[in-house]
C-alpha positions in Angstrom: 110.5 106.5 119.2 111.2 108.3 116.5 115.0 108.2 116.5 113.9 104.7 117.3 112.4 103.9 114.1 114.5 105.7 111.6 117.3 103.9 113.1 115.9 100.7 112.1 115.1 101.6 109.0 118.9 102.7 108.0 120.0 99.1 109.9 117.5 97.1 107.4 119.1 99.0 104.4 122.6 97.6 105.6 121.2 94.6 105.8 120.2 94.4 102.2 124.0 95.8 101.1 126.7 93.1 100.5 129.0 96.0 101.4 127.3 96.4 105.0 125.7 93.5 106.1 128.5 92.1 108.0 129.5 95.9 110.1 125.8 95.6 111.9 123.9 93.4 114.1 119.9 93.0 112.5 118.8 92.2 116.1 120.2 95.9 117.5 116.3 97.4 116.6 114.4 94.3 117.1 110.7 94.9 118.0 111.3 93.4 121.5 113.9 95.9 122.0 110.9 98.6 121.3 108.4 96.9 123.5 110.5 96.6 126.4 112.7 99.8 126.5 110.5 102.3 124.8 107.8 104.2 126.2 104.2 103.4 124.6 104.0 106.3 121.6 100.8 108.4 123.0 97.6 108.0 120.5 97.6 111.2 118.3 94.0 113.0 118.9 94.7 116.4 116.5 91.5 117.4 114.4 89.7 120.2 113.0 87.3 121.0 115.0 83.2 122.5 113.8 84.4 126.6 114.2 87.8 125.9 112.7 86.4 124.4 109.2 85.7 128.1 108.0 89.2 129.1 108.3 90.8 125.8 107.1 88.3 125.8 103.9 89.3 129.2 103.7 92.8 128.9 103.2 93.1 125.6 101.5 90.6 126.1 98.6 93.3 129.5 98.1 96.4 127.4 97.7 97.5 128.5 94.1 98.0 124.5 93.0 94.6 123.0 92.0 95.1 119.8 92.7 96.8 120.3 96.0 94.1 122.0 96.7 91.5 119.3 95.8 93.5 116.5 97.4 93.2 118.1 100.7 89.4 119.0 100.7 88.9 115.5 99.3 90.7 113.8 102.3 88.8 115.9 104.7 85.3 115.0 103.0 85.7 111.2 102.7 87.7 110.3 105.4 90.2 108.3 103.2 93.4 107.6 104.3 96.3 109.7 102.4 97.7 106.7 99.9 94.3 105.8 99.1 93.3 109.4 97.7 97.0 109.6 96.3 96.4 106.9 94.3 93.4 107.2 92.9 93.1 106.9 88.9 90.4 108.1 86.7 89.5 104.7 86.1 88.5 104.7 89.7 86.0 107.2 89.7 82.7 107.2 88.1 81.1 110.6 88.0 78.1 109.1 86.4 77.1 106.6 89.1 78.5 108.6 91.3 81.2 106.2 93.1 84.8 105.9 93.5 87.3 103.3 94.6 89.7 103.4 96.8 92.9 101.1 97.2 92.3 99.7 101.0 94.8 98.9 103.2 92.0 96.7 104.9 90.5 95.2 102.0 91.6 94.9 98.1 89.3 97.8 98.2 86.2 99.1 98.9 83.6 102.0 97.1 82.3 104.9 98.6 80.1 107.4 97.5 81.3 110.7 95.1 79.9 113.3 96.8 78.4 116.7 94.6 81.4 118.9 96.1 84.2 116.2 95.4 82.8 115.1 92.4 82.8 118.9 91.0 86.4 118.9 92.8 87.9 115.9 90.7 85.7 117.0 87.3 87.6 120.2 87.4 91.2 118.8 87.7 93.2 118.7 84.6 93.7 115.2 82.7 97.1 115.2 82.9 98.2 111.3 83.1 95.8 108.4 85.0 96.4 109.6 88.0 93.8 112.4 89.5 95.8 114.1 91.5 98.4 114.2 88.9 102.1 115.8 89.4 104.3 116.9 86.7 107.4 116.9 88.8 107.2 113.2 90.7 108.6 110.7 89.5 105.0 108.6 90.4 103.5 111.2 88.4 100.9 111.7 91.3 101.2 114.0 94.5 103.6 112.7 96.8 104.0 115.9 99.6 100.9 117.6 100.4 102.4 118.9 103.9 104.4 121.5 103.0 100.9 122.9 101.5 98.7 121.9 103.9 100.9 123.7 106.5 101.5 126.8 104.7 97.3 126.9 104.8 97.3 126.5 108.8 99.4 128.8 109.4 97.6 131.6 107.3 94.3 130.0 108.7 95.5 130.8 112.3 95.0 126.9 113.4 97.0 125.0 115.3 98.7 122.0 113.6 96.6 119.3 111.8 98.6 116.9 110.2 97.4 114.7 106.8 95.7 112.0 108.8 94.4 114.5 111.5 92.1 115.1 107.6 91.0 110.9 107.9 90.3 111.6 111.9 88.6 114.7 111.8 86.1 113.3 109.3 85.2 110.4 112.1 85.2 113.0 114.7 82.5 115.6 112.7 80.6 113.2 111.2 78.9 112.8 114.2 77.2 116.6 114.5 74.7 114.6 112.1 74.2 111.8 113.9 75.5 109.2 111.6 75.9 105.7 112.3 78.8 104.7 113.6 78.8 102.1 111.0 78.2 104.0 108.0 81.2 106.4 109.0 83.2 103.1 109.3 82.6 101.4 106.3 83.3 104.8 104.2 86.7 105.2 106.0 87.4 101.3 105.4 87.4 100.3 109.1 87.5 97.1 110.4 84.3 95.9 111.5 83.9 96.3 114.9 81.0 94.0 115.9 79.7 90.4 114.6 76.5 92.4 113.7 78.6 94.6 111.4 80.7 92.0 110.4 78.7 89.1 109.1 75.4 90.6 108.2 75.1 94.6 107.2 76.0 95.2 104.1 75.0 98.8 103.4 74.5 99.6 99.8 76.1 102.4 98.1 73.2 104.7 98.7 72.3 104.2 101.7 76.2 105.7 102.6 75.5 108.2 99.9 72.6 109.3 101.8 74.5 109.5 104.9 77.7 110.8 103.7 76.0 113.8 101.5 74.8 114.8 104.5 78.3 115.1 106.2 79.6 116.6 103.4 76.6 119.5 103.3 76.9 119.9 107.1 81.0 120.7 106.5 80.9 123.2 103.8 77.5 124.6 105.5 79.8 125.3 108.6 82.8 126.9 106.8 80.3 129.2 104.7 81.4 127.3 101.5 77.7 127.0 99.3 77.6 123.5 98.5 76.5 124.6 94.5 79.0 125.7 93.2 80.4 126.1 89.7 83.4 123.3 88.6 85.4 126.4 87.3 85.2 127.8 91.0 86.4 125.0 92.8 90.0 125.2 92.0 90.2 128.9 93.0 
């Protein structure tokens, strides 16, 4: 499926080339061809689970890049998916009301609560351009490959592979050891709403998902040993 997809890609840029455009056939990767000779891609499931968070904290809050560093904890504590945090500017994040907003792929966008940790995460980073997590090599001047890190962290950490959404799922997954609503954890990770209740009539306000998703957020660094007051200077360590 793989092979599959890169292929099209490459046959889409020929497409779009004067040069090319007459060598290929634009139906040779059409999505019926997917559908009815590929096998169904099996539904990732990988996640950190409670007893590995002490390790994975471990490991990533020591990656010598700050802001690496941050970017991963963040996506881990909010759930958000990876473009989302990526692009995050400083205009997006109020440390005084405590919010932050995200880009949705859903929605326009959508604002979730800055938790004490993250918010003592982002204060810390450098001002470097309006991006957060800034980059002085991209081109974007944001992070663009937080992989190669966030592997280099798993491995030293012991754990088997977690990849940068496995962050976004294992947030779902462990938000439930405190027995949040199902709802709450949706509408913080910028789910569609699953239900006409959720839907067309809660509207949660943002402290009522602070309330909830401090809690997750105390419950994680409780389990990996991290102490959840901790000075900004600290955080980049």
């Amino acid at each position: 499926m793989n092979a599959f997809v890169r292929l099209r890609a490459f046959l889409n840029w020929c497409v779009m080339r004067a040069e090319y455009k007459t060598e290929i056939s634009p139906d040779a990767c059409a999505s019926c061809v997917a559908k009815d000779e590929l096998p169904k891609p099996a539904a990732k499931s990988d996640c950190l689970q409670r007893e590995q968070l002490a390790p994975w904290f471990k490991q990533v809050r020591q990656i010598q890049n700050p802001i690496a560093s941050a970017y991963l904890q963040a996506l881990l504590l909010t759930g958000a998916r990876r473009e989302e945090m990526a692009g995050l500017r400083w205009t997006d994040v109020d440390f005084k009301w405590g919010t932050m907003v995200l880009q949705d792929k859903v929605e326009a966008n959508r604002t979730i609560p800055l938790t004490p940790y993250v918010s003592a995460l982002l204060d810390a980073l450098p001002r470097t351009n309006e991006w957060v997590f800034s980059s002085r090599t991209a081109a974007s001047g944001r992070i663009q490959e937080p992989r190669k890190a966030h592997n280099s962290a798993l491995e030293a950490a012991e754990l088997p592979h977690v990849s940068i959404h496995g962050l976004r799922r294992s947030f779902g997954t462990l938000s439930e050891w405190v027995e949040c609503p199902a709802g709450v954890v949706a509408q913080i990770m910028g789910h569609k709403p699953s239900a006409i209740a959720e839907k067309h009539y809660i509207r949660r306000p943002i402290d009522l998902l602070r309330m909830w998703h401090t809690k997750i957020e105390v419950w994680m660094l409780n389990q990996a040993g991290v102490e959840v007051r901790v000075a900004s200077e600290q955080l980049s360590a």
